[in-house]
N, C-alpha and C positions, 0 to 999 in steps of 0.2 A: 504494500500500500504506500506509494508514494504522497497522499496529498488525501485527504479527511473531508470531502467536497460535502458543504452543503452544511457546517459544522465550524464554520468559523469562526462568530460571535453571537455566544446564548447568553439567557439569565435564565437562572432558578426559580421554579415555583415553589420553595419550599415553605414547609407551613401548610400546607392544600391537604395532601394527601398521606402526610408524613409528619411527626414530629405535635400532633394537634389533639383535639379532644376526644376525635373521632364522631363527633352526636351531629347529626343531620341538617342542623340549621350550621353550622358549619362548613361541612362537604360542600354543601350546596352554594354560601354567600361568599366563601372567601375571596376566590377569583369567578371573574364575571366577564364578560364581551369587551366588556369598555378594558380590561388590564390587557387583554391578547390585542386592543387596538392602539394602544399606549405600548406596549413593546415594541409593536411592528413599529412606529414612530419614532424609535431609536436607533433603527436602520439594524439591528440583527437579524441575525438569519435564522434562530432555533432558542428553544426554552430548552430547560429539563425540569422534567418531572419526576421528584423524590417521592415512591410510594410506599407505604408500610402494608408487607403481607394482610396482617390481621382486615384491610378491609376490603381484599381480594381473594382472600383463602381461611374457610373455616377450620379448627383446630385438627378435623379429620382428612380435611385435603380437598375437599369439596372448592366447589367454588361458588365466590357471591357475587351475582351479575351486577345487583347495584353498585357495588365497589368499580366493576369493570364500565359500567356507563358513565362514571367522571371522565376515566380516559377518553372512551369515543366523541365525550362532548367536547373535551379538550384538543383533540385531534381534527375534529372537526372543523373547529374554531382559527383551528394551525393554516387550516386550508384554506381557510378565506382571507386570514392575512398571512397569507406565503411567508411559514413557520416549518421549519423543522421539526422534531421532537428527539429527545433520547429518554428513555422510560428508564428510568433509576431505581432499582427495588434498595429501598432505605435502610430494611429492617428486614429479615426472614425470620420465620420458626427456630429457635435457639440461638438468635443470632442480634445484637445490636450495637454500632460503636458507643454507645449511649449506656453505661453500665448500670442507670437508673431504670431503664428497662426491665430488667431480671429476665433478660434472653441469655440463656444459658444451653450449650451441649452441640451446638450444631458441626463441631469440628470434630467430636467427637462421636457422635452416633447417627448411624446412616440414617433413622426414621425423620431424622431435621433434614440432613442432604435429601432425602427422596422427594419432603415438599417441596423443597427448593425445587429441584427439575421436575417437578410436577408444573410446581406456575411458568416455570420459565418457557414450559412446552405449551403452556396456553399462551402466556403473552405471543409464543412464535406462530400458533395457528391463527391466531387474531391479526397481528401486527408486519406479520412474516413479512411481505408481499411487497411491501412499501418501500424505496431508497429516500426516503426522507424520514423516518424514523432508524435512532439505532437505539441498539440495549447494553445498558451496563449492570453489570452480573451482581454487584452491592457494593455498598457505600461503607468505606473505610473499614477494612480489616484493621485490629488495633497491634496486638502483640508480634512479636516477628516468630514466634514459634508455632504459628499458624503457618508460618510461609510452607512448607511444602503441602502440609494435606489441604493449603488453598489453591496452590496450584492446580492437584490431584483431581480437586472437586471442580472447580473452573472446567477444567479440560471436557468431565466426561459433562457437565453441563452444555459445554457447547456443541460437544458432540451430538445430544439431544435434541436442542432447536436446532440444527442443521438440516435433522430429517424435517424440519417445517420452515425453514428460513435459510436457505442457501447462499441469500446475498446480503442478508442483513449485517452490516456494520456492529459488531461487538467491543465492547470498552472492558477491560481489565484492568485495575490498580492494584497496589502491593498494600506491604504490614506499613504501624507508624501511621493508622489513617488515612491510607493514601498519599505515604511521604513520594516527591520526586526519589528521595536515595532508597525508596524499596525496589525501585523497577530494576536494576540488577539480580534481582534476586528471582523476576518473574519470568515463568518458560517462555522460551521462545515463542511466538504466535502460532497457535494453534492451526491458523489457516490464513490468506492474504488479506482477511475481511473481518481480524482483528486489532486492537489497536492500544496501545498503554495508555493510563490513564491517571493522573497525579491530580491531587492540590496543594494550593498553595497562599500560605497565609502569613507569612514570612514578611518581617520578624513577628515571631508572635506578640512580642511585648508591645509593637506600636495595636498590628490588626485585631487583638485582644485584651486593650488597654481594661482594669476595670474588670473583667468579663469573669462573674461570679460562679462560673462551673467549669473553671481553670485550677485544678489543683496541682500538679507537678511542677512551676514553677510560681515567678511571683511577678502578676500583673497587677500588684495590685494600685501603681501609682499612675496619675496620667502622662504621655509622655508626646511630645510633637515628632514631629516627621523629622525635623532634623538630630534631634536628643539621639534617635536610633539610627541613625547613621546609614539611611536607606538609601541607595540609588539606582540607577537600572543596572551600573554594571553588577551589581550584585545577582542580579535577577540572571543576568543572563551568564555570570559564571556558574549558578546555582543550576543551571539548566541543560550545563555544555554535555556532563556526563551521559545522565538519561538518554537526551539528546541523539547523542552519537550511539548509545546502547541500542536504539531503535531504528537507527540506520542500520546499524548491521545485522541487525534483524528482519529486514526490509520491510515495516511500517513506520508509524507514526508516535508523535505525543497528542494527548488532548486532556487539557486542564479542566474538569469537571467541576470546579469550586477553586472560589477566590475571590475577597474581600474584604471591608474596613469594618470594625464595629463601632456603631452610632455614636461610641463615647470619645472617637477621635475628631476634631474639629473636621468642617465640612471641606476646609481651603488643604486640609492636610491627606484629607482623603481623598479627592482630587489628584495632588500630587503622586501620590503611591500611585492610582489608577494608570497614571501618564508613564511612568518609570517601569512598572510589571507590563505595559500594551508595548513597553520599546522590544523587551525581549522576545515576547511573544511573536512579535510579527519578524522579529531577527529570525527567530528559529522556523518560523512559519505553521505556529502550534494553534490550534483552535479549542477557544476555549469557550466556559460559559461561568458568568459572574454570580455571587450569592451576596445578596438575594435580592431580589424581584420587590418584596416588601413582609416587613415587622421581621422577625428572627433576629433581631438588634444588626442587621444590617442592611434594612431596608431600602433599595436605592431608591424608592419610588417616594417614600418617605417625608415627612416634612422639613427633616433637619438637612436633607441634601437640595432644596428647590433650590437652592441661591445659585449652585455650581452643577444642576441634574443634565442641564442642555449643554453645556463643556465636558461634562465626564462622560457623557456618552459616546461622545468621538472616541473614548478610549478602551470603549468596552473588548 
């Protein structure tokens, strides 16, 4: 895969489908027409959509078509304003970067990997068919002693919707969350119609100023853009490795997540956006920003209007 077509500049719908309360007057209001017509207005070219199993798959593997009619609405919606998608499963059965969760066992016990390629075989009967949607297999593996049996499982997953989606674009990331430095660690691509897939939130200390469900170090002072000592060439040493890792794999990078939290000033956050968009288009990596709106890094937001129609050139 030389070149990620059609996948150059998204944002995140998170919050929607993932990460929420789940109760129906939610599903329903969070995102609406008028936000898929405000995105297209920022000149990108695809969202993602982060979805948590629980509201597409019952605990016995069933499926719940309601959960599955957000998608088509939202696909729909893609279609009318010339939107791509990539369908992000958030969360699976034993599984969640979110340790609050209490997903537990899925590296462990095949009855969690079997949901997994259970949904991912419908999302491919459903979705298959389309070169303007791809699938990425979940969001942020955390520990690195995950990395082979994710590999293992990844594998025979893809191997699965292949029998129903042969050209579908698949997204892979490594342990570390989806650090850039796991994807050394991740097998080769499966087939020419996969592709790595990192975030990047770097430094933590500016993008997670403040940010109360940070415990392994210490965000906890506010700090400006230049305090941390950010500039593009950082981004784009931080990026050389993978980078090259993936050339010689003959595919791609694509940055699934990346952005400021709402407690860094608006003029700062701007800055960062201008300095991560230098590398990006150095290395010719296609990304998609987090987030779309609320998640405390909301771009659509009130505390970004002052700077939203500048920072957008930079998405």
């Amino acid at each position: 895969m030389k070149k990620l077509v059609g996948f150059n500049k998204g944002v995140n719908l998170g919050g929607w489908l993932s990460q929420c309360d789940y109760s129906t007057e939610h599903l329903n209001s969070f995102i609406a027409e008028s936000d898929f017509k405000k995105i297209a207005s920022w000149g990108v070219d695809h969202i993602r959509i982060p979805i948590d199993y629980n509201i597409m798959q019952n605990p016995d593997g069933t499926i719940k078509e309601s959960g599955f009619s957000y998608i088509d609405k939202a696909l729909s919606l893609c279609e009318r304003y010339n939107l791509n998608a990539v369908i992000d499963l958030h969360k699976t059965a034993g599984y969640s970067f979110d340790k609050g969760e209490q997903e537990k066992g899925f590296f462990d016990h095949e009855k969690y990997q079997e949901l997994f390629y259970a949904l991912w075989e419908d999302f491919a009967k459903r979705y298959g068919n389309s070169e303007k949607i791809a699938f990425e297999l979940l969001n942020e593996v955390t520990d690195k002693e995950f990395s082979k049996k994710w590999n293992e499982v990844a594998k025979e997953c893809i191997k699965k919707i292949r029998n129903f989606a042969p050209h579908t674009v698949i997204l892979v990331g490594g342990y570390w969350n989806n650090s850039i430095d796991a994807i050394k660690d991740l097998d080769p691509p499966f087939d020419d119609k996969v592709a790595y897939t990192f975030h990047c939130y770097d430094p933590m200390i500016f993008t997670h100023q403040q940010a109360w469900w940070v415990d392994n170090f210490d965000v906890s002072k506010s700090r400006t853009y230049e305090e941390c000592g950010c500039c593009a060439d950082n981004f784009i040493r931080a990026f050389k490795e993978a980078y090259e890792i993936a050339r010689k794999n003959d595919t791609v990078l694509y940055c699934s997540e990346y952005g400021v939290i709402n407690k860094a000033s608006a003029a700062d956050t701007l800055k960062w956006y201008k300095d991560i968009n230098k590398a990006f288009e150095h290395y010719g990596i296609g990304r998609c920003a987090w987030n779309y709106k609320e998640k405390d890094f909301g771009l659509s937001d009130k505390k970004l209007e002052g700077v939203i129609e500048e920072l957008t050139k930079y998405l």
